[in-house]
C-alpha positions in Angstrom: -23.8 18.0 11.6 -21.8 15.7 9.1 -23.7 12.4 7.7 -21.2 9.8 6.8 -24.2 8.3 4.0 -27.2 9.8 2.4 -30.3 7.9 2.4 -30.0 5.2 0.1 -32.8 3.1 -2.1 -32.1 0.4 0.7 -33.3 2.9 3.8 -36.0 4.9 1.5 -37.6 1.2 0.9 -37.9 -0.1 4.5 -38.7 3.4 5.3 -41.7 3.1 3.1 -42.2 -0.3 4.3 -42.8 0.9 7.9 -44.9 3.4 6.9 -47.4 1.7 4.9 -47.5 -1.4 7.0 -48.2 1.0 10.4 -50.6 3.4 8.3 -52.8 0.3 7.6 -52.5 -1.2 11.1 -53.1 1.9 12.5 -56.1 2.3 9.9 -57.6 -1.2 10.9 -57.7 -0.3 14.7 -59.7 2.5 14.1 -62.0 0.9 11.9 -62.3 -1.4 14.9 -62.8 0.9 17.5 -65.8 2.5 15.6 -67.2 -0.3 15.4 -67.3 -1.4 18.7 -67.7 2.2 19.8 -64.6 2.1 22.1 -61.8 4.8 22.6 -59.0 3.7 20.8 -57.0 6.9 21.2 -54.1 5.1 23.1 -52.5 3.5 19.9 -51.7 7.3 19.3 -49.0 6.6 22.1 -47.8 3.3 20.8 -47.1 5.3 17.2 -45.2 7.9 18.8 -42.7 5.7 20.5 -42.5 3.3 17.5 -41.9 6.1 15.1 -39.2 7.9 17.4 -36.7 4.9 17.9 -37.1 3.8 14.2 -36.1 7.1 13.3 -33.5 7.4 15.5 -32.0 3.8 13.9 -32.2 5.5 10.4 -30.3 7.9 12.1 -27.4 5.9 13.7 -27.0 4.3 9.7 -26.4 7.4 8.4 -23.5 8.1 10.8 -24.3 11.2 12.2 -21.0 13.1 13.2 -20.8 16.3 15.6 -18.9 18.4 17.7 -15.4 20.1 16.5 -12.0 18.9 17.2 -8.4 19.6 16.1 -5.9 17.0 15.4 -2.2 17.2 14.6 -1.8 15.0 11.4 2.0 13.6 10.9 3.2 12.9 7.5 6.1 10.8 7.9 7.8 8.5 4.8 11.2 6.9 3.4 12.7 7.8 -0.3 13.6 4.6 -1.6 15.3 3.7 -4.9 15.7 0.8 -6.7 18.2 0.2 -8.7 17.6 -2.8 -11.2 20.2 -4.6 -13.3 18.7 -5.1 -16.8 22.3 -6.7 -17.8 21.7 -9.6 -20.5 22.7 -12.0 -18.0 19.6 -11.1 -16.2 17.7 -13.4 -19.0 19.3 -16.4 -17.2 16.8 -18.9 -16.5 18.4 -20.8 -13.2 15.5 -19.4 -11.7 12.0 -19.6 -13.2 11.0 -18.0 -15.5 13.9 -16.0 -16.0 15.9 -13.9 -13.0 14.8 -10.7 -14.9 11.1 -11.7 -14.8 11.6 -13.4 -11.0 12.3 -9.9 -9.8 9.8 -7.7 -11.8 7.2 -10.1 -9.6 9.1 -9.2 -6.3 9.1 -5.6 -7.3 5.5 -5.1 -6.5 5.7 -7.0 -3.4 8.2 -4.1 -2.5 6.0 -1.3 -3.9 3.2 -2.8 -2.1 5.0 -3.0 1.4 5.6 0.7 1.4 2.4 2.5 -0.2 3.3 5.4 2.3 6.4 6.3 0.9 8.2 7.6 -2.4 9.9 5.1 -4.3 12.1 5.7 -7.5 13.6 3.4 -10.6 16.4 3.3 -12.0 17.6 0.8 -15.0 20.9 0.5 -15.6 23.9 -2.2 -17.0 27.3 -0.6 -18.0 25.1 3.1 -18.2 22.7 4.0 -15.8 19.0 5.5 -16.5 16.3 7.2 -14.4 13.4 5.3 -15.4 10.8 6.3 -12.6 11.8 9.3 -10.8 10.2 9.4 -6.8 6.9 9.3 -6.8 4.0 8.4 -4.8 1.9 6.8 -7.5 2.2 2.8 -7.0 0.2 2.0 -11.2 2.9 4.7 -12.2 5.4 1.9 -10.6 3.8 -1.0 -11.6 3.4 0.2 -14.9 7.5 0.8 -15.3 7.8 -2.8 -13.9 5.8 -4.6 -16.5 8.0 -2.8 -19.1 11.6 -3.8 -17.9 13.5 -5.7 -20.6 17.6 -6.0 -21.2 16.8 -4.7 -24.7 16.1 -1.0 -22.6 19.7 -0.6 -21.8 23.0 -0.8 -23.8 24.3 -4.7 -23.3 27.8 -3.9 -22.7 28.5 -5.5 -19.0 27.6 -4.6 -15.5 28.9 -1.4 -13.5 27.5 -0.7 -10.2 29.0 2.9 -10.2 26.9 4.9 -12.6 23.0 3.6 -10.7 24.8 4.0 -6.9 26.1 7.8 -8.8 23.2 8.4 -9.7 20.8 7.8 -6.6 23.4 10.0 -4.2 22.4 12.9 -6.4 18.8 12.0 -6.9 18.4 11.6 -2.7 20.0 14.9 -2.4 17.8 17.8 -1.7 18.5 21.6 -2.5 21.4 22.0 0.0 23.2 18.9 -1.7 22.7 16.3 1.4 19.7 14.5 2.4 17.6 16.2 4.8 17.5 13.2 7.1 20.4 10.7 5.3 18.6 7.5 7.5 15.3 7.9 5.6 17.1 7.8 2.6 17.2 3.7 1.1 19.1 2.4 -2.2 18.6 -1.4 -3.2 20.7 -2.5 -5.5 19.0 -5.7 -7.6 21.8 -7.7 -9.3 23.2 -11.0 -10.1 26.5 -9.8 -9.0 28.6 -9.7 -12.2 30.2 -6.2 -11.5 32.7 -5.5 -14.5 33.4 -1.5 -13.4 36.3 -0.7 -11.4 34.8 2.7 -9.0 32.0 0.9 -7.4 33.6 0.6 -3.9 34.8 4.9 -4.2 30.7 5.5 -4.7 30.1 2.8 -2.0 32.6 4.9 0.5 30.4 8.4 -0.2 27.1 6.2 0.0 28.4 5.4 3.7 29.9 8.7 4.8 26.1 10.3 3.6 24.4 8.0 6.5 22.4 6.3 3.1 21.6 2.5 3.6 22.3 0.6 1.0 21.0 -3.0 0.5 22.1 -5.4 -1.8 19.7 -8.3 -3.3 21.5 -10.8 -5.7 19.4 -13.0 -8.0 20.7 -16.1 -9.5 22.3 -19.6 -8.4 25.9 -20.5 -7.1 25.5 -23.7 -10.2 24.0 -20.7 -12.8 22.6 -21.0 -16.2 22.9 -20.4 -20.1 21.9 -16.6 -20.9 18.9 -16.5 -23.5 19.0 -14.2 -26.5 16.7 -13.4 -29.6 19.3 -15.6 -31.6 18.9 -18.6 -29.1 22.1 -18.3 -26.3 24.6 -16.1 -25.4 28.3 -17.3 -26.7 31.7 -16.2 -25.7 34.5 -14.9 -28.7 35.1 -18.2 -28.8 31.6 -19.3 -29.8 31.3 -21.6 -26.0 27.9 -20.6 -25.1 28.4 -18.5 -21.6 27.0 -19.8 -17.5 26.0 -16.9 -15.6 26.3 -17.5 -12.0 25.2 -15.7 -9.1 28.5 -13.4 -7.6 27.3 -12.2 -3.9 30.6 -11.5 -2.9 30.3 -7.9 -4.6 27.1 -7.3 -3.3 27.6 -8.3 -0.1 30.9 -6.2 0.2 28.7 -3.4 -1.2 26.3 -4.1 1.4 28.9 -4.2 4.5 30.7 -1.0 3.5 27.7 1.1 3.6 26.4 -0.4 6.9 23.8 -2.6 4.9 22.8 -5.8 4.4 22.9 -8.8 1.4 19.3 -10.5 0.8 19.3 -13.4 -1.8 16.9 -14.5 -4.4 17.7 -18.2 -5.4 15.6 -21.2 -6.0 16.1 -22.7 -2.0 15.1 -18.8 -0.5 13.2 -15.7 -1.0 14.6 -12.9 1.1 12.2 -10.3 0.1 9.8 -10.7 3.4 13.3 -10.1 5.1 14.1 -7.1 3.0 11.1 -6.0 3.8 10.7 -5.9 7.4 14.4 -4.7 7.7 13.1 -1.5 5.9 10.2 -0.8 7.9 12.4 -0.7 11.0 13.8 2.1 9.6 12.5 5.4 11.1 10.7 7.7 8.5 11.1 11.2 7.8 8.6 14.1 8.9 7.8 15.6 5.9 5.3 17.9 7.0 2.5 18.5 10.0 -0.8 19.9 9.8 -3.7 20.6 11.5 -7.5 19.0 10.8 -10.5 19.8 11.9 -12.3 15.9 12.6 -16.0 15.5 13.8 -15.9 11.9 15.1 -19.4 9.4 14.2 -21.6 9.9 17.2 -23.7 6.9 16.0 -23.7 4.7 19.6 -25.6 7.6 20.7 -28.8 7.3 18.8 -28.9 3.6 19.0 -28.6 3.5 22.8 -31.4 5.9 22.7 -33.2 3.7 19.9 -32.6 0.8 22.4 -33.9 2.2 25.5 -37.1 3.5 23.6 -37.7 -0.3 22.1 -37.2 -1.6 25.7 -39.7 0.8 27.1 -42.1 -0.2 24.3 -42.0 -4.1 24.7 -42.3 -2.8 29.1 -45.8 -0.7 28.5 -49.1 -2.9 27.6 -51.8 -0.4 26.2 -54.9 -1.5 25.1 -55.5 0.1 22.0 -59.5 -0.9 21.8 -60.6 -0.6 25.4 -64.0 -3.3 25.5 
């Protein structure tokens, strides 16, 4: 027999409690019964049953469990990877407090959402960079997240090529194609300024692999100035430069793969949306094993406890016979 709890200082006390209190009562009815010379043996009977269904409630609390079974457990899970744009223009503050630091808090909304499965990060701007390879471990995640900053990647424009690169091989398994390509996710976190030229070649392998790809572009249509350490970003000119939000690349992206475009602005959040589109997506078996269970047979004891309570309050003894 498994217990599910040991006895704890809250069942040794009323344990205790029980005893001491019955010892004494028991104790005083004797005392009576000698003194008024009368048999008193029948409390004996009234002990026995008491005793028997409050053990059987100390029992039922400590979850007894019993009896052998097998079960077939099913590990299934996605591979996601998240590609994040750490481009200067991410430091745009049309939405609060900057897009860069608006996404970092969406992030764990994501990691959250899918606790069962492996997600991987990657940084990137002109270059791309394996920040979090797939893991399992969510404060690993988290912990990545809270470092992101445009300062971790060279600020020389956006290409969507080298992260999208990047993911196809990291998604690939020893064979060189994904085990099962649908279990396989890429989002892409941008505001959409794409200045590379072979995004939509990487895009056509990214769709001939069976990989979704969704697209999530941060920013406003009406854009902002980009914040530096120096104060704001300037052109060669020395005009200080608007960054505005460019879905059309991301939601080409997004169509050529089979995808879809999600928004972040300041009049929608389309990360619940994201969200629930992913977990329509069917997981991967990863493995299958067999367990031995023992399931908590608890309901037994109290029914038994409860029958033996109901049989007590039923029977009148009297435990000094005059």
């Amino acid at each position: 027999m498994i217990w599910y709890k040991t006895l704890s200082g809250n069942e040794i006390f009323f344990i205790t409690l029980f005893i001491v209190f019955y010892l004494s009562y028991i104790y005083r009815i004797i005392q009576i019964g000698k003194v008024l010379k009368t048999n008193f043996r029948t409390v004996i009977t009234k002990l026995l049953l008491r005793t028997a269904y409050f053990i059987l409630f100390i029992i039922a609390l400590l979850g007894p469990s019993f009896g052998d079974t097998t079960r077939e457990v099913k590990s299934i899970g996605k591979d996601i990877l998240l590609c994040i744009d750490l481009s200067e223009s991410m430091n745009a503050f049309d939405i609060q407090p900057s897009r860069l630091e608006k996404v970092k808090f969406e992030l764990k909304s994501i990691i959250n959402a899918f606790n069962s499965d492996r997600i991987g990060l990657i940084i990137f701007s002109s270059e791309a960079f394996m920040q979090c390879p797939l893991t399992y471990d969510q404060n690993a995640l988290n912990l990545f997240i809270e470092t992101l900053s445009t300062r971790l990647v060279p600020n020389t424009g956006t290409d969507f090529a080298p992260p999208l690169k990047m993911t196809i091989q990291k998604l690939k398994n020893e064979d060189g194609n994904p085990v099962d390509p649908k279990s396989k996710i890429i989002i892409l976190i941008s505001d959409g300024e794409d200045f590379g030229k072979k995004g939509d070649e990487v895009a056509v392998q990214i769709e001939e692999m069976g990989i979704k790809l969704f697209t999530v572009g941060v920013g406003t249509k009406k854009g902002s100035r980009i914040r530096t350490e120096y104060g704001f970003k300037t052109d060669k000119k020395g005009k200080e430069v608007i960054s505005k939000l460019n879905a059309r690349e991301l939601k080409t992206l997004a169509i050529k793969t089979g995808g879809k475009y999600f928004e972040i602005t300041n009049e929608k959040n389309d990360i619940e949306r994201l969200i629930n589109t992913i977990n329509q997506i069917e997981g991967q078996l990863r493995d299958t094993r067999k367990m031995d269970v023992s399931a908590n047979k608890y309901y037994y004891f109290i029914a038994l406890a409860l029958l033996l309570m109901v049989i007590d309050v039923l029977i009148s003894l009297k435990v000094v016979k005059i």
